[in-house]
C-alpha positions as CSV (number, residue, x, y, z in Angstrom):
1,X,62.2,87.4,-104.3
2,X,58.5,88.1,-105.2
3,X,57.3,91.7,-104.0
4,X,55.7,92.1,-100.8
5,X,52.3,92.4,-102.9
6,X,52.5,88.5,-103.8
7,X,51.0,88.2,-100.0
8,X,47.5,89.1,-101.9
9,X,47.5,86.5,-104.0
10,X,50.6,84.0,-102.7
11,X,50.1,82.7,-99.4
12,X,49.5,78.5,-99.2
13,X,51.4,76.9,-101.8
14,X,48.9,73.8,-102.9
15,X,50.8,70.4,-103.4
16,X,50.9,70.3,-107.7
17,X,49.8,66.8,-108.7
18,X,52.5,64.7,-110.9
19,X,49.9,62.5,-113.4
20,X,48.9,59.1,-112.7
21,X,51.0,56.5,-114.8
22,X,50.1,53.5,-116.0
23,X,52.8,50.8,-116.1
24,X,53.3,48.6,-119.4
25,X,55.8,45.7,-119.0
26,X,57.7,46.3,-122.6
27,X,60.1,43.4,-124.1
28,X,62.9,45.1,-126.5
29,X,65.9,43.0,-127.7
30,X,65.4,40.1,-125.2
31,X,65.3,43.1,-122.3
32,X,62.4,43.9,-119.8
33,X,61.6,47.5,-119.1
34,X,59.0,49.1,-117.5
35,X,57.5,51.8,-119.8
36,X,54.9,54.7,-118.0
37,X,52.2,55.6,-120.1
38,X,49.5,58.5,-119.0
39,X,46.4,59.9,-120.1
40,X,47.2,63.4,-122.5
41,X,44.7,65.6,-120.8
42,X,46.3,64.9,-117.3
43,X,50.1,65.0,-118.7
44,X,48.8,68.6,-120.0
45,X,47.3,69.7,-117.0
46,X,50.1,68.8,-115.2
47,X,52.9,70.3,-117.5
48,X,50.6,73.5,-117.7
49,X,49.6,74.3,-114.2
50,X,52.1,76.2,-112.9
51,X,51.3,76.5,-109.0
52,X,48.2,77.1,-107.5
53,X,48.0,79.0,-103.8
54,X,45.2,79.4,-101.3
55,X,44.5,81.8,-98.4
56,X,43.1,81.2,-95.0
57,X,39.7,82.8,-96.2
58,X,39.1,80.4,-98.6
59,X,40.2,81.9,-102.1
60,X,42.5,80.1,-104.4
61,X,45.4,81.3,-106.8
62,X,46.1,79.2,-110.2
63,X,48.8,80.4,-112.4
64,X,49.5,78.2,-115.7
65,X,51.0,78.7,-119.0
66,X,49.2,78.5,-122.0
67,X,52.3,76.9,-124.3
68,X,50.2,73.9,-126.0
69,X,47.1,73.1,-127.6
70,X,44.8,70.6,-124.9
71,X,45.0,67.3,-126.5
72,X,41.6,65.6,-128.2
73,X,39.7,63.8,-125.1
74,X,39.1,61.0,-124.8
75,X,39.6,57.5,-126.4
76,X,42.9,57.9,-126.9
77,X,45.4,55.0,-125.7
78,X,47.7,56.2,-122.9
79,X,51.0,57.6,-123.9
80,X,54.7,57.7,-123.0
81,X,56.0,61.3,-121.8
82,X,58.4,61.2,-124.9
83,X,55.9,60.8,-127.4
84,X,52.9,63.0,-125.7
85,X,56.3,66.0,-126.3
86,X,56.5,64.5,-129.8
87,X,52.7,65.4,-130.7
88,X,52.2,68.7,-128.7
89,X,51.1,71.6,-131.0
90,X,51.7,75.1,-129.6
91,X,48.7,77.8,-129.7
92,X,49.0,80.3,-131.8
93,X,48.8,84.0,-130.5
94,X,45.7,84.5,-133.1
95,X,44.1,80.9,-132.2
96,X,40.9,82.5,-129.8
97,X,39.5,79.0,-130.7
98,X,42.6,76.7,-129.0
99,X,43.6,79.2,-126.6
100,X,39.7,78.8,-125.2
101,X,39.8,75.7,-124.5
102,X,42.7,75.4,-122.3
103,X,41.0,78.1,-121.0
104,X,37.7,76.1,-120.2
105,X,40.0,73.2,-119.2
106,X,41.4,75.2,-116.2
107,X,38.7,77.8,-115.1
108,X,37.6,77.2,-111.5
109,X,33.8,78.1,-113.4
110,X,32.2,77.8,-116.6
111,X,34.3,80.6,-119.0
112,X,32.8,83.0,-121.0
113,X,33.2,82.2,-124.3
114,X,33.0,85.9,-125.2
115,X,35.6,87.2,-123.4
116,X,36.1,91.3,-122.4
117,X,39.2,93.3,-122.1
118,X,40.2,95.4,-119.3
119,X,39.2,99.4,-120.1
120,X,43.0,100.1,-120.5
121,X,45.4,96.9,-121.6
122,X,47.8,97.5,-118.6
123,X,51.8,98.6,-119.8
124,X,53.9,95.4,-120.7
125,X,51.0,93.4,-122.3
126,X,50.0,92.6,-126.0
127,X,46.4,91.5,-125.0
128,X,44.8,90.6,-121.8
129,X,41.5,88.6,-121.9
130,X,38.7,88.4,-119.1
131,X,36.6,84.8,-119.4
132,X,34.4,84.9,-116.3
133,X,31.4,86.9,-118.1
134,X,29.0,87.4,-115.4
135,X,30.1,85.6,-112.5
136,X,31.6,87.2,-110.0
137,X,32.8,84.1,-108.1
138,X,36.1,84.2,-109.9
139,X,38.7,86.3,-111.8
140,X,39.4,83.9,-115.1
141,X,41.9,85.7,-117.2
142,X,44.6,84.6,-119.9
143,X,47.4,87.4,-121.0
144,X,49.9,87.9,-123.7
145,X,53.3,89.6,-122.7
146,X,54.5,92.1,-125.3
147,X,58.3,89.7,-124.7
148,X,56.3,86.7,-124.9
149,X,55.3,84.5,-127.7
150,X,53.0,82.3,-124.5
151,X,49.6,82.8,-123.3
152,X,49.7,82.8,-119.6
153,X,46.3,82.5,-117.4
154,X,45.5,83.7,-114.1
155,X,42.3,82.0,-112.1
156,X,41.7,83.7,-108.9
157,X,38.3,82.3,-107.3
158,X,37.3,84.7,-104.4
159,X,35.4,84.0,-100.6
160,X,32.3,85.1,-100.0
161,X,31.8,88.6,-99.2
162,X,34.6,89.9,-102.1
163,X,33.5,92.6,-103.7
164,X,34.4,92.0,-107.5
165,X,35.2,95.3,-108.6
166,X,37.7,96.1,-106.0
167,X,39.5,92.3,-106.7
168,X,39.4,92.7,-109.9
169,X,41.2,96.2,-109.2
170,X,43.9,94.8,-107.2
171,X,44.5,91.9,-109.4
172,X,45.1,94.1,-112.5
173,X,47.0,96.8,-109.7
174,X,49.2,94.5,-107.8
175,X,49.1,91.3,-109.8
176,X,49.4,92.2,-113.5
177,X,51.2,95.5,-113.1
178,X,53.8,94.0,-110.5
179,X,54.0,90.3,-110.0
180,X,53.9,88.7,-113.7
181,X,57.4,90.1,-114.8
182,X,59.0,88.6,-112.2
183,X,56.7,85.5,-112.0
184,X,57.7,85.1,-115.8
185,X,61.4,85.4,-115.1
186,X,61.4,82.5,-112.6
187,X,58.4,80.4,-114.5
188,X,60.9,80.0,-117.7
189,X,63.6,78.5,-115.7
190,X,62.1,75.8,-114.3
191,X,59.1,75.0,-116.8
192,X,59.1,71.7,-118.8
193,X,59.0,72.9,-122.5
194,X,57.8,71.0,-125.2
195,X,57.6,71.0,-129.1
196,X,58.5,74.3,-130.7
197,X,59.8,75.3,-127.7
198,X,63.6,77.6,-128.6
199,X,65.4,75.4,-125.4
200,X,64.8,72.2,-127.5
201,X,66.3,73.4,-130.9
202,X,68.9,71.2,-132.3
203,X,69.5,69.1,-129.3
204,X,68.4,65.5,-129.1
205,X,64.9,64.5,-127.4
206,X,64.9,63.9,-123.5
207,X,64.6,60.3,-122.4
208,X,61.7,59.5,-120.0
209,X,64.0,59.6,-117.4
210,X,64.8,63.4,-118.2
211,X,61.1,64.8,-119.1
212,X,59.9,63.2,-115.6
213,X,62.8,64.9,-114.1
214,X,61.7,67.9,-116.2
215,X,58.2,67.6,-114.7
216,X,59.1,67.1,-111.0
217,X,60.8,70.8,-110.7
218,X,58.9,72.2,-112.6
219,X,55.8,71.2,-110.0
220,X,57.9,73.7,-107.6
221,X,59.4,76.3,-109.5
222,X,57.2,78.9,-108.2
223,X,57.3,78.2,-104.9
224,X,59.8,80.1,-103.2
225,X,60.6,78.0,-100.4
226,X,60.6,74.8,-102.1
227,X,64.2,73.5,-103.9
228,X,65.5,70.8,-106.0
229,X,68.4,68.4,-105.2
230,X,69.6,66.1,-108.4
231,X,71.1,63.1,-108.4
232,X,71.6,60.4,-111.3
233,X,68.6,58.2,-110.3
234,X,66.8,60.8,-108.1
235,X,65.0,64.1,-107.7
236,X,64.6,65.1,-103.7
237,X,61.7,68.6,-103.9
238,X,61.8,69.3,-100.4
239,X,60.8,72.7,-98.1
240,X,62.5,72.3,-95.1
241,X,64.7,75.2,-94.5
242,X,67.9,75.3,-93.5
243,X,68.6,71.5,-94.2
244,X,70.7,71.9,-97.3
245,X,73.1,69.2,-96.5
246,X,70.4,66.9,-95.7
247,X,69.1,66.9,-99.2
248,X,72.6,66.9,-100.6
249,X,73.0,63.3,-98.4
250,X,69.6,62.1,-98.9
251,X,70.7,61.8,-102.8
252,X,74.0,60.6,-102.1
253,X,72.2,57.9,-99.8
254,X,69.9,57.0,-102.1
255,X,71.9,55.8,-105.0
256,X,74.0,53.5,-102.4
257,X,70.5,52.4,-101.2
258,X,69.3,51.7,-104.9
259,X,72.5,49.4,-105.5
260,X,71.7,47.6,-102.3
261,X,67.8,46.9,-103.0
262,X,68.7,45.3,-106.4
263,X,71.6,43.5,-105.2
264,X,69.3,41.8,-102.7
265,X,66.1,41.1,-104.2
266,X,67.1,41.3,-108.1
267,X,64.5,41.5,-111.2
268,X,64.3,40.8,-114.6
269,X,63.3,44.4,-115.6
270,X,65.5,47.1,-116.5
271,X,65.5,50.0,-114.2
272,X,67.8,52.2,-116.4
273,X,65.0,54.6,-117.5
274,X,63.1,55.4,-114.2
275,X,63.8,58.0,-111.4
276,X,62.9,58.4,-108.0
277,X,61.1,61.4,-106.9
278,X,60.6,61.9,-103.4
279,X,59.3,65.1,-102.0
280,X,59.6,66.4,-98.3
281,X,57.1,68.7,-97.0
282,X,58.5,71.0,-93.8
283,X,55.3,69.8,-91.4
284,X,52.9,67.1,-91.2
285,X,49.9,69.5,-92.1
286,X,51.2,70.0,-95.4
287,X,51.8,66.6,-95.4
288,X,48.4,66.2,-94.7
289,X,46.7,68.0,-97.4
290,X,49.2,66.2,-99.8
291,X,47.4,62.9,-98.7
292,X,44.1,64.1,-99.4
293,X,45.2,65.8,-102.5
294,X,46.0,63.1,-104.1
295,X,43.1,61.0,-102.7
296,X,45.3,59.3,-99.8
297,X,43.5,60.1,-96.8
298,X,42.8,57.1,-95.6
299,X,46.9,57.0,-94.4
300,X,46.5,59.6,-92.2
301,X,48.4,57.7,-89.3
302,X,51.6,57.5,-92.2
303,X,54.8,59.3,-91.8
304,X,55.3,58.7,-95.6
305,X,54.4,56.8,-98.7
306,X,55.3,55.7,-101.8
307,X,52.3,56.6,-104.7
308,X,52.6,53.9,-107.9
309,X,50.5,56.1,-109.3
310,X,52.0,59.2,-109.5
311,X,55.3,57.9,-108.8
312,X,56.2,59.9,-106.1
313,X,58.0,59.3,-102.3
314,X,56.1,61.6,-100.2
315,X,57.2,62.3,-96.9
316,X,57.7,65.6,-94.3
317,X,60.4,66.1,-91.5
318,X,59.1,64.3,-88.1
319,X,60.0,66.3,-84.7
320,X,62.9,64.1,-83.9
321,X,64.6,65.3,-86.7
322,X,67.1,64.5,-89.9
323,X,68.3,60.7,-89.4
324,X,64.2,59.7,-88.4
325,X,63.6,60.9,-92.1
326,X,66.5,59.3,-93.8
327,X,64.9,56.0,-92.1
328,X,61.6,56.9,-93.4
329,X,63.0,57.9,-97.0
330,X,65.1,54.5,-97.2
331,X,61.9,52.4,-96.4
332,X,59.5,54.3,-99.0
333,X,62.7,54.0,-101.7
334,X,62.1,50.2,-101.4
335,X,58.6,50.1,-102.0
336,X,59.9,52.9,-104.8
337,X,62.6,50.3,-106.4
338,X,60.3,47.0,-105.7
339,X,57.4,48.8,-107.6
340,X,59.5,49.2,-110.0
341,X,61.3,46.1,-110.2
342,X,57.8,44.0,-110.4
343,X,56.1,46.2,-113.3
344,X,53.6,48.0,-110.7
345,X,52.2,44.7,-109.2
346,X,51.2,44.4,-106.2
347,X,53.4,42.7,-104.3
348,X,53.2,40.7,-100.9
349,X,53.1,42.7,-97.5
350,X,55.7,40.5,-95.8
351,X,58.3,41.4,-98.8
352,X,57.6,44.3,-99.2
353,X,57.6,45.4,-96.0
354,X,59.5,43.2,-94.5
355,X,62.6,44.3,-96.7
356,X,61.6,48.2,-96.2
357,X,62.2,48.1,-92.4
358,X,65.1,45.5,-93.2
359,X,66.9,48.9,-95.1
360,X,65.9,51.7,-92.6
361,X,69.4,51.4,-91.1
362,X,71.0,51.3,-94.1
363,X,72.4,48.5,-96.9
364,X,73.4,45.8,-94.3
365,X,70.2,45.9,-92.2
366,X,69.1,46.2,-88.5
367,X,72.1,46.0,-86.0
368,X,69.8,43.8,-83.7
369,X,66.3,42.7,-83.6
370,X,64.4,42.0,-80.4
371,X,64.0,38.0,-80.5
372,X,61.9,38.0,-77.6
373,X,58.7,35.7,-77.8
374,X,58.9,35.4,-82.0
375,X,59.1,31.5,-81.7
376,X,55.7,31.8,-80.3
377,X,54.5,33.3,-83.1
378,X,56.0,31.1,-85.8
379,X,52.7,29.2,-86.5
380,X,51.3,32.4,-87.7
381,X,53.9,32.8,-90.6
382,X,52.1,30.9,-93.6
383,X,48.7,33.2,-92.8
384,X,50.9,36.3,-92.9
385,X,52.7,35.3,-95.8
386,X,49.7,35.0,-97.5
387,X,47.9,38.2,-96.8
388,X,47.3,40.9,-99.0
389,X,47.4,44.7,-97.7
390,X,44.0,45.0,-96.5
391,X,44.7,41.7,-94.4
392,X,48.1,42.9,-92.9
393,X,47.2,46.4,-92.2
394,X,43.6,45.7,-90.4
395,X,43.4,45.1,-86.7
396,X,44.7,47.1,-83.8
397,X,47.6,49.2,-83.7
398,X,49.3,46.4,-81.8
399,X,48.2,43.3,-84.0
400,X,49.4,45.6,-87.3
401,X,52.9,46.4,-85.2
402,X,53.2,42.9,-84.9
403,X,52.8,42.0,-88.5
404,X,55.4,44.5,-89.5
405,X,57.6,42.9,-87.2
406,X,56.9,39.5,-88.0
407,X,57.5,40.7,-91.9
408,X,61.1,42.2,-90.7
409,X,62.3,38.9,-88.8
410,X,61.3,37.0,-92.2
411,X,63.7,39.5,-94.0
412,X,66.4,39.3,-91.5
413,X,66.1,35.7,-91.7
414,X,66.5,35.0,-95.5
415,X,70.0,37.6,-95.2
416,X,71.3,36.1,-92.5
417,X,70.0,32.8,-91.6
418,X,69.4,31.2,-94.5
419,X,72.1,31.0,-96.1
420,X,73.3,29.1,-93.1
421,X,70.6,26.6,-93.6
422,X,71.9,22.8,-95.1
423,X,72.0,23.0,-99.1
424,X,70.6,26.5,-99.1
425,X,67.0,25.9,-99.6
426,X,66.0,29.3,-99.9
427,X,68.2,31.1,-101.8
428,X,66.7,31.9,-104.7
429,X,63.1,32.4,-102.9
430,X,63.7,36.8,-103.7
431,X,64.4,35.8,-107.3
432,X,61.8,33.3,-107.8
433,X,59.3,35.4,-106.3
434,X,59.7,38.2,-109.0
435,X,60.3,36.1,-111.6
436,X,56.4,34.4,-110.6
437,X,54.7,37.6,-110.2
438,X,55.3,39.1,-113.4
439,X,54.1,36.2,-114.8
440,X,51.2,35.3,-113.0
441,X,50.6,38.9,-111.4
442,X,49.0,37.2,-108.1
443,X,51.0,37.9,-105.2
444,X,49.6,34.3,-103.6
445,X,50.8,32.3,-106.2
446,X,54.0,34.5,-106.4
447,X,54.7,33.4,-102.8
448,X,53.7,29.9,-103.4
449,X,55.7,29.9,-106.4
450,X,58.9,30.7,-104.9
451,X,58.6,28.2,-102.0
452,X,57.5,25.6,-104.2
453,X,56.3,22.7,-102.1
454,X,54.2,22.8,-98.7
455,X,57.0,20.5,-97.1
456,X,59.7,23.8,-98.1
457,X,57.2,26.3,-96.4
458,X,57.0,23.9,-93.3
459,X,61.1,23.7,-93.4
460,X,61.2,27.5,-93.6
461,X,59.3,28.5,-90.7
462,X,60.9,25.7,-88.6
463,X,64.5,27.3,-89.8
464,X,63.3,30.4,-89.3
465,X,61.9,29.4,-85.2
466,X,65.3,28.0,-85.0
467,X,66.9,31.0,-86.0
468,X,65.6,33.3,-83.8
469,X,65.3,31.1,-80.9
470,X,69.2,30.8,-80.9
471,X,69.3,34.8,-81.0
């Protein structure tokens, strides 16, 4: 446990960022894979950061540590997690130069490039540097552990009305004196090293599938109510309590989901070197400020999404409880494992979400869906089937609820009703879909591809009216 003086400086833990990935589609051997790429300086930022905290009054917390030289900005091409490791350079306990830098990279103000030292280096410490010169709107300091060979920094912007010589008392007092050993202890466990680093010494390189996993616990190390469930293909974070066994299912759950989602709507792409991370936030404010975080706030009325971006499943635990969330996570894992399985394009509402709700009860579907009034409804299947997401998710709550329902029944149709239909028209419609939008990446022609002719799209809403009119 932290001491009781972390309540200075600890209070709200901020949601830590993963990067923002870029998919390349990769061809090795005659094999597909999906290979991430990311900018260096946000892979940096994001491996550095440590946790950041704020308080009701408006002041904010940033712990990072200084391991690695910030990368050259700029014009760089994007680049794999493996080989951004490969190139890292570590900063040297006499390199003032590099070490300000990754300063000025994560100061909540313009740093000082003449930094000043406390009147007394406190007990424990090699060097401790102040960067915030004049300005009083923040504490910007980086320190060297006497047991350390690892700059660590400290940004602590204040509220109004602070008085800067008594923060800056308590955070040399209460932070420096008292929280950073123990801080340091817990950092080092869960901290995503990189070149030079002792814990990689003789062992092989991490796969992409290992540094990401690397990357997701470190994002909560430092957050005391926050813990990390593995499984082969998945990494749950989550900060809801007392619900140990949930996690421990939720992973269990999600590799039988994982097996389902490929067996039913297969691609061309191996999947062998990506991992799900989904992470579970305790209450729907913190859910909240995750959204607009990472620039999501225009899904406020979600209960969960999937980010392509920074590959994440984001969720929190709804009122009514455990088995609402395991529907929630199963839906998002699809539009995890369909991202996935199309390289990162876009793909069309009424798959993609037609196939999430299809899974929220699990491998083999919905036990029973309401077949009252759809035939009505089945000249409106070639417009929906040809929406994009700003199409399907405009309207009233009530026209939106019934294009998620309409997307379902197609689902539920092509697993149980088509294969019914004479000679099987439709059975390779999932397949052929993929197969079209990695080539042409236009989820139109991807759809239009995979039903081929006009006269099959006519016979497929008139099997599917048929269907559900015998229901």
């Amino acid at each position: 446990m932290l001491l009781l003086a972390a309540s200075l400086f600890f209070t709200n833990p901020s949601p830590m960022e993963m990067p923002r990935a870029q998919a390349y589609l990769v061809k090795e051997k005659g094999v597909y894979r999906l290979e991430d790429r990311f900018d260096k300086t946000d892979l940096w930022i994001s491996r550095t950061v440590d946790g950041s905290w704020r308080d009701d009054d408006g002041r904010e917390f940033l712990l990072a540590t200084l391991a690695n030289v910030v990368p050259p900005i700029a014009k760089d091409a994007p680049v794999t997690r493996a080989d951004f490791v490969a190139g890292l350079s570590p900063i040297g306990k006499k390199d003032s130069e590099a070490l300000f830098y990754a300063v000025d990279m994560l100061s909540p103000i313009a740093p000082a490039e003449e930094f000043s030292r406390p009147h007394q280096t406190p007990r424990g410490y090699k060097e401790v540097r102040y960067y915030q010169g004049t300005n009083e709107s923040a504490i910007v300091c980086a320190y060297l552990p006497e047991k350390s060979e690892r700059w660590s920094f400290a940004a602590w912007t204040l509220a109004d009305g602070d008085d800067f010589a008594e923060r800056l008392k308590t955070f040399e007092d209460e932070f420096l004196a008292k929280e950073f050993p123990a801080l340091d202890k817990r950092r080092s466990s869960g901290a995503a090293p990189g070149k030079g680093d002792p814990r990689h010494a003789k062992k092989a390189p991490p796969g992409e599938r290992e540094l990401l996993r690397a990357d997701a616990r470190h994002s909560v190390a430092l957050y005391d109510t926050w813990r990390v469930t593995d499984g082969d293909e998945f990494t749950v974070l989550d900060d809801i309590g007392s619900a140990r066994s949930f996690t421990v299912s939720v992973t269990n759950d999600l590799k039988r989901m994982r097996a389902a989602y490929a067996a039913t709507v297969p691609s061309p792409i191996d999947g062998s070197n990506v991992l799900c991370v989904a992470r579970i936030f305790a209450s729907r404010k913190e859910y909240l400020d995750a959204l607009e975080a990472n620039d999501h706030d225009d899904m406020e009325w979600s209960a969960a999404y999937w980010s392509p971006k920074r590959r994440e499943l984001v969720a929190y635990l709804p009122p009514d409880g455990s088995e609402k969330l395991l529907e929630t996570i199963r839906h998002e894992a699809f539009h995890q494992y369909l991202s996935y399985a199309t390289s990162m394009i876009p793909t069309s509402p009424w798959l993609n979400e037609g196939y999430a709700q299809y899974f929220e009860k699990g491998p083999d579907g919905p036990d029973f869906v309401d077949p009252a009034d759809l035939v009505t409804f089945a000249e409106q299947l070639p417009s929906l089937m040809a929406m994009d997401y700003d199409e399907f998710y405009e309207g009233t709550d009530r026209e939106r609820q019934l294009k998620y329902r309409l997307a379902l029944t197609i689902a539920v149709f092509l697993e149980k009703g088509a294969p019914e239909v004479r000679f099987a028209p439709f059975k390779d419609v999932k397949r052929d879909y993929v197969d079209a939008l990695i080539k042409t990446k236009d989820m139109r022609q991807a759809t239009a591809a995979a039903f081929k002719t006009e006269d099959n799209m006519k016979l497929f809403v008139s099997e599917w009216a048929k269907y559900w009119k015998e229901q």
